[in-house]
C-alpha positions as CSV (number, residue, x, y, z in Angstrom):
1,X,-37.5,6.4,8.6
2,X,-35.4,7.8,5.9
3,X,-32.5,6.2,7.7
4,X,-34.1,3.2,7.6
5,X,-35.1,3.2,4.0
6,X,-31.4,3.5,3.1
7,X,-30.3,0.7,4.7
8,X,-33.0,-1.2,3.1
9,X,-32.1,-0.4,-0.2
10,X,-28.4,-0.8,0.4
11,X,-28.8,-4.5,1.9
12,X,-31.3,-5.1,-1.0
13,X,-28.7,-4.1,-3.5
14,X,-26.5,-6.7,-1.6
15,X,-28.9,-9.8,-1.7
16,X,-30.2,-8.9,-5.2
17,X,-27.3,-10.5,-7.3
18,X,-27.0,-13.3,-5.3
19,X,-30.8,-14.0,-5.6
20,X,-30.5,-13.6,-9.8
21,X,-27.4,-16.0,-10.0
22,X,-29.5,-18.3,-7.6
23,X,-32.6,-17.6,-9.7
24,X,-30.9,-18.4,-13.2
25,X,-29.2,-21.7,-12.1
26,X,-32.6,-23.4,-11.0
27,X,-34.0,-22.5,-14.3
28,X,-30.4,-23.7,-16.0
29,X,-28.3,-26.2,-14.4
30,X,-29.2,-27.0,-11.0
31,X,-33.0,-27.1,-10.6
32,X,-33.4,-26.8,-6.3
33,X,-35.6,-29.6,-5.1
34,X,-39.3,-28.8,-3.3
35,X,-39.2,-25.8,-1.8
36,X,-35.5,-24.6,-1.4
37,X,-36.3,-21.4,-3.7
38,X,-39.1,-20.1,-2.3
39,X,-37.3,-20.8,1.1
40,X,-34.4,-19.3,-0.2
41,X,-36.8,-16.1,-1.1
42,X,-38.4,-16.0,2.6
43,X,-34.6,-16.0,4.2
44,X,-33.5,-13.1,1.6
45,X,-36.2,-10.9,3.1
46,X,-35.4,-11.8,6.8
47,X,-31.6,-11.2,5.6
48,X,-32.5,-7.7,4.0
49,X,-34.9,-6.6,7.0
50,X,-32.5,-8.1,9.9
51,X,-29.3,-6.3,8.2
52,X,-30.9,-3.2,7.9
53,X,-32.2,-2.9,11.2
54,X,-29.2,-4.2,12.7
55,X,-26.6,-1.5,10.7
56,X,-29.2,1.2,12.0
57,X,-28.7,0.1,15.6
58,X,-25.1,0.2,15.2
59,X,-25.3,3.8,13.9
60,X,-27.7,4.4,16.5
61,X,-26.7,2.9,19.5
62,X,-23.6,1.3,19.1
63,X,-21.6,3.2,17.3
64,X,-22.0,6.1,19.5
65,X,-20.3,3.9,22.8
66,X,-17.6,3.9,20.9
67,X,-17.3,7.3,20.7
68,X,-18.3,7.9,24.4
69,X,-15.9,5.3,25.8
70,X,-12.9,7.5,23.5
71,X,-14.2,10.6,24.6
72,X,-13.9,9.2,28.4
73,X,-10.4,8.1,27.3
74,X,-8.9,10.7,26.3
75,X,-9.8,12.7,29.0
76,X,-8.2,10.5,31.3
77,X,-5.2,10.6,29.1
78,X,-3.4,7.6,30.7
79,X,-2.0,4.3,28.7
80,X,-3.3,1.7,30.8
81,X,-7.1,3.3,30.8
82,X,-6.6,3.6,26.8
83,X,-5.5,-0.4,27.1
84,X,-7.9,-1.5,29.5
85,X,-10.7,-0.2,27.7
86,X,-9.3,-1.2,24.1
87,X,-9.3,-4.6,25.5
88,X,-12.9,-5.4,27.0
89,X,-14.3,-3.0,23.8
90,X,-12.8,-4.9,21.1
91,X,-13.9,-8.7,23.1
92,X,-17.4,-7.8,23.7
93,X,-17.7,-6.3,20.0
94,X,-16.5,-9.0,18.1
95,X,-18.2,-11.7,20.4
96,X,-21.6,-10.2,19.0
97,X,-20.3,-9.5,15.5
98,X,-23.0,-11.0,12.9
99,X,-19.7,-12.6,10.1
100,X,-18.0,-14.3,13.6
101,X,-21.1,-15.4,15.0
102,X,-22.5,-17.2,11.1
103,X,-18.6,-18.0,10.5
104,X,-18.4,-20.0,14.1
105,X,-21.5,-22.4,13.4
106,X,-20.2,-23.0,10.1
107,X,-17.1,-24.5,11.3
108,X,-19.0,-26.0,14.4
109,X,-20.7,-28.1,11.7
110,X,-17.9,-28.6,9.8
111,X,-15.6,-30.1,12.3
112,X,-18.7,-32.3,13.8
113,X,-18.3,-30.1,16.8
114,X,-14.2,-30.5,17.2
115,X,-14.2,-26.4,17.2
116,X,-17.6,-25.4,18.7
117,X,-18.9,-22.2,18.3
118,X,-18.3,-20.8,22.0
119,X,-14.3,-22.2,21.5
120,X,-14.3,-20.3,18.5
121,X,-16.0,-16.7,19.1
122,X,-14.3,-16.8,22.6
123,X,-10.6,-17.4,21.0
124,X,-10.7,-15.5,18.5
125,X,-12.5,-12.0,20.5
126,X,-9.6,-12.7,22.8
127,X,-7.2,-12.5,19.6
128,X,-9.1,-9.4,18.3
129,X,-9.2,-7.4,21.5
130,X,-4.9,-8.4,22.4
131,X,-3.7,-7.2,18.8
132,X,-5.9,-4.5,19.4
133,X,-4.2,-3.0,21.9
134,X,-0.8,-3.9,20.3
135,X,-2.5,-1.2,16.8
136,X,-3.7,1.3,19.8
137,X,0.4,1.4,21.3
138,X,1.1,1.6,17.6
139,X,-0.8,5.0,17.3
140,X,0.6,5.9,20.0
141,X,4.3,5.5,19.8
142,X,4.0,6.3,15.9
143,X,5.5,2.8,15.2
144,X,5.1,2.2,11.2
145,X,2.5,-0.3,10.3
146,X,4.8,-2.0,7.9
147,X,6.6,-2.7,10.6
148,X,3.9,-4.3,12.8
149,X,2.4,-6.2,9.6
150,X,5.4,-7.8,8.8
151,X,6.4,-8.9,12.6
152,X,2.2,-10.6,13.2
153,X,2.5,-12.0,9.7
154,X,6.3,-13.5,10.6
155,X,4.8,-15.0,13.9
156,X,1.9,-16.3,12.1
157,X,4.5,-18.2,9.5
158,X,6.4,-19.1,12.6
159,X,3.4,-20.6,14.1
160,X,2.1,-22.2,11.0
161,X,5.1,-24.8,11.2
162,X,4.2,-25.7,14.7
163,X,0.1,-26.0,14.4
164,X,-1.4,-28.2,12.7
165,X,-2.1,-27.3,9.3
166,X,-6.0,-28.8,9.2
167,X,-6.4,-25.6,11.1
168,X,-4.6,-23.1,8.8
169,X,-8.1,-22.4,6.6
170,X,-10.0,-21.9,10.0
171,X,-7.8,-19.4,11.6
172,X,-7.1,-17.6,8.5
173,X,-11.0,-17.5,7.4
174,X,-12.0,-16.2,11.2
175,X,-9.3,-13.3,10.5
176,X,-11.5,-12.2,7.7
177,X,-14.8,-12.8,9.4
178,X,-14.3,-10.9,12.7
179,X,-14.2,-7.4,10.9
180,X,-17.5,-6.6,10.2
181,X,-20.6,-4.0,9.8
182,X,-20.2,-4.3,14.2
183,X,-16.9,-3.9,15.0
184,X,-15.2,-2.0,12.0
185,X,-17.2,1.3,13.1
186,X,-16.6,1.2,16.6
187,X,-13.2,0.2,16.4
188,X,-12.2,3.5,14.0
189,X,-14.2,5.9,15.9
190,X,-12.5,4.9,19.5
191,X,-9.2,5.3,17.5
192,X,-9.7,8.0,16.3
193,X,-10.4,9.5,19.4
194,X,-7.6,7.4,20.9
195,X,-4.9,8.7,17.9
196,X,-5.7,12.8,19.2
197,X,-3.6,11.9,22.7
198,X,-0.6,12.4,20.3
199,X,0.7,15.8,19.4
200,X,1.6,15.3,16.2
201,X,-2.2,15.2,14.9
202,X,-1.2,15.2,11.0
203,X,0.3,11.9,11.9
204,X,-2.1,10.8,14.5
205,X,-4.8,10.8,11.6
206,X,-2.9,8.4,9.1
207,X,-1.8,5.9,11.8
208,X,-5.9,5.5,12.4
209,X,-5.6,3.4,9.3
210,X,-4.5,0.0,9.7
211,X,-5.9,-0.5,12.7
212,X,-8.3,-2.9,11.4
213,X,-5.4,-4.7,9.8
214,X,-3.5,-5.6,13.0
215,X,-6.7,-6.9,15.1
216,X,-7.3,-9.2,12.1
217,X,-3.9,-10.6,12.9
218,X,-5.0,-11.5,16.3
219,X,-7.6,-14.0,15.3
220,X,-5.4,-15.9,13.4
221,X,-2.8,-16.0,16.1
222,X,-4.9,-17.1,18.8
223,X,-6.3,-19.8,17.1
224,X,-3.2,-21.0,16.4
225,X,-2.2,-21.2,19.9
226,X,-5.2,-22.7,21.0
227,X,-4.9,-25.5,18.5
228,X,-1.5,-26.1,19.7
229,X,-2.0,-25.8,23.5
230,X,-5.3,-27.7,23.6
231,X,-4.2,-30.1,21.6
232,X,-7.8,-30.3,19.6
233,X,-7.0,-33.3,17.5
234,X,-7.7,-34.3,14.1
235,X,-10.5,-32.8,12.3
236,X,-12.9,-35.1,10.1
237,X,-11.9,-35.0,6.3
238,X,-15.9,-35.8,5.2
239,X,-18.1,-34.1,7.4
240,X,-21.3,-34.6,8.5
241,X,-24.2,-35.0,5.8
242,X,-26.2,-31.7,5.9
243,X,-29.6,-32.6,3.6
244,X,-31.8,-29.5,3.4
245,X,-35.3,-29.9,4.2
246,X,-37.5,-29.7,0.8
247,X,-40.9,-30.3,1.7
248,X,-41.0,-27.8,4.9
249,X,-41.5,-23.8,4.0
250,X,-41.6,-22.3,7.1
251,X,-40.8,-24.4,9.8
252,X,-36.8,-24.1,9.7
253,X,-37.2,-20.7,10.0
254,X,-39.4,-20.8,12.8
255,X,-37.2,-23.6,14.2
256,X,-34.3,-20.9,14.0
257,X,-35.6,-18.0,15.2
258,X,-35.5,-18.7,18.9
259,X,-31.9,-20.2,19.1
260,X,-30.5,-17.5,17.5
261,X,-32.5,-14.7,19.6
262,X,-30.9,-16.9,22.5
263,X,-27.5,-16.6,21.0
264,X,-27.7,-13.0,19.9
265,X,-28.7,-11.9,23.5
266,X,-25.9,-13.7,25.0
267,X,-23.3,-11.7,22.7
268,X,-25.0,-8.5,23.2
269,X,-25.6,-8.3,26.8
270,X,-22.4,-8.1,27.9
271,X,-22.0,-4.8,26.0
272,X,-25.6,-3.5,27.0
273,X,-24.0,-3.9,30.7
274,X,-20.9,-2.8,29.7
275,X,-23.1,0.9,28.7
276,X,-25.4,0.3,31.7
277,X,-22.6,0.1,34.2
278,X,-20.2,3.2,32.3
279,X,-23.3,5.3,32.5
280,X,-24.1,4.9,36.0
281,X,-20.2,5.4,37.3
282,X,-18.8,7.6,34.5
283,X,-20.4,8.7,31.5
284,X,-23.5,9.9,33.1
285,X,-25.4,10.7,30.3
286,X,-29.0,12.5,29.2
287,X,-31.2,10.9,29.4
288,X,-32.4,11.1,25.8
289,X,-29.0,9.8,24.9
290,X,-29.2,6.9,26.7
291,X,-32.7,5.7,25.5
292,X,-30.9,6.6,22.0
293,X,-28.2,4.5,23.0
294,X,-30.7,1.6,24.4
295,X,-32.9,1.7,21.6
296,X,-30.4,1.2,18.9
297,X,-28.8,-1.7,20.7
298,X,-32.9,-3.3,20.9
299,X,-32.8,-2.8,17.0
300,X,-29.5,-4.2,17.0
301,X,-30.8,-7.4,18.8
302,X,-33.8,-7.7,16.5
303,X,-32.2,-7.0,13.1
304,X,-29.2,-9.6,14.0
305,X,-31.8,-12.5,15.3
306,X,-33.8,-11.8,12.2
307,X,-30.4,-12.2,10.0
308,X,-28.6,-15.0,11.3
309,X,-32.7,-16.9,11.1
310,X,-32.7,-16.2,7.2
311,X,-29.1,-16.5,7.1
312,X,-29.5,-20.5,8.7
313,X,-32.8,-21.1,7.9
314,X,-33.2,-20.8,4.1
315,X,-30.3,-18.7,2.6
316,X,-27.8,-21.1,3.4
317,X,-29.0,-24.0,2.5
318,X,-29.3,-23.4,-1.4
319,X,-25.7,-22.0,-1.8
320,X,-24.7,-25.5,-0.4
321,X,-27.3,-27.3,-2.0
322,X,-25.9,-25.4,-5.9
323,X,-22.1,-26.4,-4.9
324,X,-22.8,-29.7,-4.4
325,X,-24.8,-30.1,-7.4
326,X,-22.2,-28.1,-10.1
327,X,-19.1,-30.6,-8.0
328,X,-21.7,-33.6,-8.5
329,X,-22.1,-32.3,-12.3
330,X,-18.3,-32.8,-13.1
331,X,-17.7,-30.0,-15.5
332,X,-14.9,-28.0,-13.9
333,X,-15.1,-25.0,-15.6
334,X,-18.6,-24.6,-15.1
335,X,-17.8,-24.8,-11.2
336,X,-15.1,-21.9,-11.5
337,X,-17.1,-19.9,-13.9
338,X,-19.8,-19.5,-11.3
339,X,-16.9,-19.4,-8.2
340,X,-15.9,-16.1,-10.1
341,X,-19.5,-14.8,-11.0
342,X,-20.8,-14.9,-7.2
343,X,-17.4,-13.3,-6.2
344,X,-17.1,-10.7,-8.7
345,X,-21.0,-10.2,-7.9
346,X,-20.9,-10.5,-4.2
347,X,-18.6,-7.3,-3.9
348,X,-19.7,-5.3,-6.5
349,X,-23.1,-5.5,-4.5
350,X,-21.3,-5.1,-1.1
351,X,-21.7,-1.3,0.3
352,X,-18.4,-0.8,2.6
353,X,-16.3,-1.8,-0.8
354,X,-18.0,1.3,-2.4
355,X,-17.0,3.6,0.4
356,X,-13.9,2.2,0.4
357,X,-13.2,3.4,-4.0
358,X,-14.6,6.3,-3.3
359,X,-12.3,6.6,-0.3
360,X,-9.3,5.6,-2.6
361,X,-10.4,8.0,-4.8
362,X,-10.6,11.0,-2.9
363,X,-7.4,10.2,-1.2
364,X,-6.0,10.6,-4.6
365,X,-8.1,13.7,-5.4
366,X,-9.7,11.8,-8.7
367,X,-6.4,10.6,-10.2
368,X,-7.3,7.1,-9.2
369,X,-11.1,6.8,-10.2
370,X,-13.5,4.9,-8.1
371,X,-14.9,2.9,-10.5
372,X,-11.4,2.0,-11.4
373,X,-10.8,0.9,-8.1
374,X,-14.3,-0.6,-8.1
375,X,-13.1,-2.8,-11.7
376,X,-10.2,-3.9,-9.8
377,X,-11.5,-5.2,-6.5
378,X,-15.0,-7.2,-7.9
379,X,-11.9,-8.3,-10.8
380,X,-9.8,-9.4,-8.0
381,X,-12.3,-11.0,-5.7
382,X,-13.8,-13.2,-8.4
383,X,-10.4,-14.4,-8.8
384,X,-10.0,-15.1,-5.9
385,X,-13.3,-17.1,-4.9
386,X,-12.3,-19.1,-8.6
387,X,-8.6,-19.6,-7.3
388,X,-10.0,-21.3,-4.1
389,X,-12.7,-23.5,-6.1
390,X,-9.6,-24.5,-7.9
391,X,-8.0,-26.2,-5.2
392,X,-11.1,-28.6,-5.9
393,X,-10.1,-29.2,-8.8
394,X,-6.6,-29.6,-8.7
395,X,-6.3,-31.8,-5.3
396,X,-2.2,-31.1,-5.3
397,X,-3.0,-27.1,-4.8
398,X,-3.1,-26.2,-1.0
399,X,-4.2,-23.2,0.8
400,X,-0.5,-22.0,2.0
401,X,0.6,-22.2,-1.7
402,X,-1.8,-19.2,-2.5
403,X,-1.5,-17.3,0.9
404,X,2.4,-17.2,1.8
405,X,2.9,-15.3,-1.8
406,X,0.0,-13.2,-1.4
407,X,0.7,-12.1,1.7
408,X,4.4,-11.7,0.5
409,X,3.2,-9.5,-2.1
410,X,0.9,-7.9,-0.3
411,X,3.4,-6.9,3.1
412,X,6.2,-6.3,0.3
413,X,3.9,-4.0,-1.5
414,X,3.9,-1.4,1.8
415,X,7.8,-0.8,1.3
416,X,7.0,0.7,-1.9
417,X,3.9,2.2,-1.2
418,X,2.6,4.9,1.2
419,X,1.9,4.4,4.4
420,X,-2.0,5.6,3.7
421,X,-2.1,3.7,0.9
422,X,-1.3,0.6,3.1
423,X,-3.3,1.1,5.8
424,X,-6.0,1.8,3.6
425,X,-5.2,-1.0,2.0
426,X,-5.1,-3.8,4.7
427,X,-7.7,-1.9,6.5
428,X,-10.4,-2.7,3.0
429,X,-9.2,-6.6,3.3
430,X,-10.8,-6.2,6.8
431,X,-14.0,-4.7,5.2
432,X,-14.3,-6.5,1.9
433,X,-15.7,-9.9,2.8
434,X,-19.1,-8.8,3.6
435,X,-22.0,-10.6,4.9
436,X,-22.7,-12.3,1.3
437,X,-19.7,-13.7,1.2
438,X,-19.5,-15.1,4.6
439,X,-23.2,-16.7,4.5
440,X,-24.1,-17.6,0.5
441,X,-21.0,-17.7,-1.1
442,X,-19.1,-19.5,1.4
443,X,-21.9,-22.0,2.1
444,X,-21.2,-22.6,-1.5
445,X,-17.4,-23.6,-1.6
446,X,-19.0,-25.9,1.3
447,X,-21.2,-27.1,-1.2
448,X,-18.9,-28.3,-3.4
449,X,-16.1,-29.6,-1.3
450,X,-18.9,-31.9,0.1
451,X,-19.7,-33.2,-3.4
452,X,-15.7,-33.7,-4.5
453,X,-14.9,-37.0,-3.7
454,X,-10.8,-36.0,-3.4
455,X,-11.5,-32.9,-1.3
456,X,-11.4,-32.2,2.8
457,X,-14.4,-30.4,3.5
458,X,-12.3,-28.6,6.1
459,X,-9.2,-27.9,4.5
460,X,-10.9,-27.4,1.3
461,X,-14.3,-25.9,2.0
462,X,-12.8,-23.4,4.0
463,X,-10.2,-20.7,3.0
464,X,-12.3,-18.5,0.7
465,X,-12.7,-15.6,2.9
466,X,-9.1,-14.9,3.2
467,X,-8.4,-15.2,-0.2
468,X,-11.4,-12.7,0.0
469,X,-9.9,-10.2,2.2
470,X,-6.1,-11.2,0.7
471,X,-7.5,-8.7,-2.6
472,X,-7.7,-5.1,-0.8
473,X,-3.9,-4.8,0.2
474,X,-2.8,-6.2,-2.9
475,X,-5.3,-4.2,-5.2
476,X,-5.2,-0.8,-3.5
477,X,-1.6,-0.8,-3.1
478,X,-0.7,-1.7,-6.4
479,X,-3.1,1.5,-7.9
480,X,-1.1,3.5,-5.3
481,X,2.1,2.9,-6.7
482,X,0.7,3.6,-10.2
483,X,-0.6,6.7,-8.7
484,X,2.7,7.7,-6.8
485,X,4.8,6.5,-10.2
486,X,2.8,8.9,-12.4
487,X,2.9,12.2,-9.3
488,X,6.7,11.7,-9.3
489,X,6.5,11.8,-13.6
490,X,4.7,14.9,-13.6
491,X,6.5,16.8,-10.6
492,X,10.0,15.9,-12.2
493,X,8.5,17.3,-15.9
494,X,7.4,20.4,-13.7
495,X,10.7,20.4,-12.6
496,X,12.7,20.4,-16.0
497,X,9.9,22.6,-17.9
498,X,7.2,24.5,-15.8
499,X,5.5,24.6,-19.0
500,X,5.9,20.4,-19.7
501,X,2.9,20.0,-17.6
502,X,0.2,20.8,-15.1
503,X,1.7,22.3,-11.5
504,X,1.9,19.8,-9.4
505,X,-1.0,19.4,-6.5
506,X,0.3,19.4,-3.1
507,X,-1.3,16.1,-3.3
508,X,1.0,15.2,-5.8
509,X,4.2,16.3,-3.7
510,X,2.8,14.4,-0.6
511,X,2.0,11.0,-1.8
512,X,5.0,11.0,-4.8
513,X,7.4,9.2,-2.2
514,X,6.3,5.9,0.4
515,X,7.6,8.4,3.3
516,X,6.3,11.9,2.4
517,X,2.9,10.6,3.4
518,X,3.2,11.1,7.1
519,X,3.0,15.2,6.9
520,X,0.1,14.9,3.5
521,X,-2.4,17.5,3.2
522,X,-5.4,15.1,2.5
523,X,-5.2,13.4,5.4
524,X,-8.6,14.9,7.2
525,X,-10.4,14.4,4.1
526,X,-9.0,11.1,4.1
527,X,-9.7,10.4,8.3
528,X,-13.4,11.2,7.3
529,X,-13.1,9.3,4.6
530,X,-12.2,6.4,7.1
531,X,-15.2,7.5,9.0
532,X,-17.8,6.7,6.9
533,X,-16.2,3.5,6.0
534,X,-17.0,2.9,9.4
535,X,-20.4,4.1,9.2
536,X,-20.2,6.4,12.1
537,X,-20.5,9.7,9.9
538,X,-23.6,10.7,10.3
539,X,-23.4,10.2,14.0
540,X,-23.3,13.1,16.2
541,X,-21.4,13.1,19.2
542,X,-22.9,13.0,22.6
543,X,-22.7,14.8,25.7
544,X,-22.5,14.1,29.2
């Protein structure tokens, strides 16, 4: 129950700035017709309660297969189990990941059904689950991650000339979404496990970072291909006309509830069989771990039905319903003054962001602060939410102008940096854009691309969850160099006067140079740093 409580409190901490800004603008700007707020109120509470119990299942139930399946891995010890497994683990997880599955009936309803949802969450699990097998062979041969970023990234610019660019904000918005409170545990813990095959285990435990960052890479790629191959056709500049229902409380949500139940059963069975079929052939487990196992995958199924119904039913709606009214109200900088406010909002209020300062933080031993860190991200991610309202504003701007220099940057940036610092890095953009930014905040750049009369409501509307999950590598990276600029300052005045200065840490000597990384002392602090990240830290492991 305590358990519990926490997560309640840390989802309600989410919702809770989102609700004030939506709050203040009915009593302001944009009064919300009939019964939208109170609506809006009844889906915060399903969101709060359904998150909660759904992250408690994960830590419960699901999070714990992951662990089971590496254990059962790395006893066999052989590549093509490791691969095999990687592959089916990583497609099942992200085909019942709650940001894929709200993300894919977004763009369902966006493209009047050219990219249904099944087309989507199939592609792009299939994406996911390849590159993730490409970052476990990483870990394995010790291959640098710069290395591998800047190869996906080429093929993805490669690829970009070919597709067609209507679906550039698609495929680079599903990279961002498929990396969630699901898949991100379970992914590091079965790497983790995965990365102690090799015998170097000082380096085994940095290359688990950046993991996240590669399998992101997959979703873009494959639905690059697919929009190349299936030749989807043009998608429709307008969209359809969503009109929220005003005069109805409660029967959209009760309209919802048993379609998504239907769809959250179909993405979780196939990894409920996946457990019931390992248990009875290999794992073999007690039997109080497997009710564990089976009860926190039921929790898992209740708290993600009762999400996605608030999420669809009544906390969707008025995010759409405000962006069309501020486009409607003409006043530009009004529109990017609230683009930056739910941004900078939306991730100061997000949880896995704060595990990831504090994770900065203590990779650094305190030289670079958390709330720093903190500053910098909800700072960066309120720019850039306001950067991709702006391309309302300024019809000539396009998506690739902001993302081929970002992701310049950001791939440049892990030349200079460490190689913890840039899997850390790319492995936060993977974390960043949590569920408020994928349901409320991106319903609102919806919003407001449907009331622009120059913008595509493709094109435009979409994009703001990579801009999202553009801010980690850039942001983290950039503190890193700071940090490595000012080790190498004070181990070079040690140098010349031992009595300039402090002694130098040995964290200090590790993480002065990009390469001196790969034999650092704080890398188990910062592995189980990584590990609660994922949310699987106060998970025990299971026996057989």
């Amino acid at each position: 129950m305590n358990t519990l409580t926490a997560k309640l409190w840390e989802t309600t901490k989410s919702v809770l700035p989102i609700a004030g800004v939506v709050v203040l603008m009915h009593l302001t700007v944009v009064p919300l017709p009939g019964v939208l707020l109170p609506r809006f109120g009844l889906g915060a509470v399903a969101v709060i309660v359904g998150l909660s119990l759904f992250l408690l299942g994960v830590e419960v139930g699901i999070a714990p297969i992951g662990r089971i399946m590496s254990s059962t891995v790395v006893k066999s010890g052989r590549v093509t189990v490791v691969m095999t497994v990687t592959f089916v683990l990583g497609f099942l997880l992200t085909m019942a990941e709650p940001d894929i599955l709200i993300y894919a009936a977004q763009v369902n309803t966006l493209t009047s059904g050219v990219v249904s949802s099944i087309l989507l969450i199939v592609v792009v699990s299939a994406g996911l689950a390849v590159l993730l097998c490409l970052g476990m062979v990483r870990i394995l041969r010790g291959w640098k991650l710069r290395w591998v970023l800047l190869g996906s990234y080429a093929l993805v610019a490669l690829l970009a000339l070919v597709a067609p660019m209507q679906y550039l904000a698609i495929a680079f918005d599903a990279s961002g979404a498929t990396t969630g409170p699901l898949t991100v545990p379970v992914v590091l813990a079965f790497a983790t496990g995965v990365a102690s095959l090799k015998r170097d285990s000082a380096r085994s435990e940095s290359d688990a970072f950046g993991l996240v960052a590669i399998a992101c890479v997959g979703a873009i790629l494959a639905l690059q291909i697919t929009s190349i191959l299936l030749h989807l056709g043009t998608l429709p500049s307008t969209g359809p006309t969503l009109t929220p229902d005003t005069t109805h409380l409660f029967e959209p949500l009760v309209r919802h509830f048993p379609m998504e139940a239907r769809s959250v059963s179909l993405a979780l069975a196939p990894l409920l069989a996946l457990f019931l079929i390992g248990n009875v052939t290999v794992f073999k487990l007690h039997k109080s771990v497997r009710r564990s196992v089976i009860a926190g995958i039921v929790m898992a199924f209740l708290g993600l039905t009762f999400f996605l119904t608030g999420a669809n039913g009544g906390f969707m709606d008025v995010g759409r319903t405000i962006g069309v009214s501020l486009a409607l109200h003409g006043s530009a900088p009004l529109l990017l003054t609230i683009a930056f406010a739910l941004g900078f909002l939306a991730v100061l209020a997000e949880p896995a962001v704060h595990v990831l300062t504090e994770q900065v933080q203590e990779v650094t031993s305190g030289s670079v602060r958390a709330s720093a860190v903190m500053a910098a991200m909800a700072l960066g991610v309120g720019l850039a939410v306001l950067l991709s309202t702006l391309r309302l504003v300024v019809p000539s701007l396009e998506l690739w102008h902001l993302l081929l220099p970002g992701y310049l940057v950001a791939v440049g940036l892990t030349f200079v940096s460490s190689e913890l610092f840039g899997g850390l890095a790319f492995d936060g953009g993977g974390v960043a854009p949590g569920p408020m930014l994928t349901t409320f905040v991106l319903a609102f750049a919806q919003g407001a691309a449907a009331g622009t009369p120059t913008a595509d409501v493709v094109e435009d509307g979409l994009g703001l969850i990579t801009m999202v999950a553009l801010m980690p590598p850039i942001v983290i990276q950039l503190l890193g160099v700071v940090f490595q600029a000012r080790a190498r300052r004070r181990t070079n005045l040690r140098a010349k006067d031992p009595w300039a200065s402090p002694a130098p840490t040995e964290d200090d000597d590790a993480l002065a140079s990009p390469t001196a990384c790969a034999n650092s002392t704080p890398r188990a602090a910062a592995l189980a740093a990584g590990h609660q990240l994922a949310d699987t830290s106060h998970g025990k492991k299971e026996n057989s």
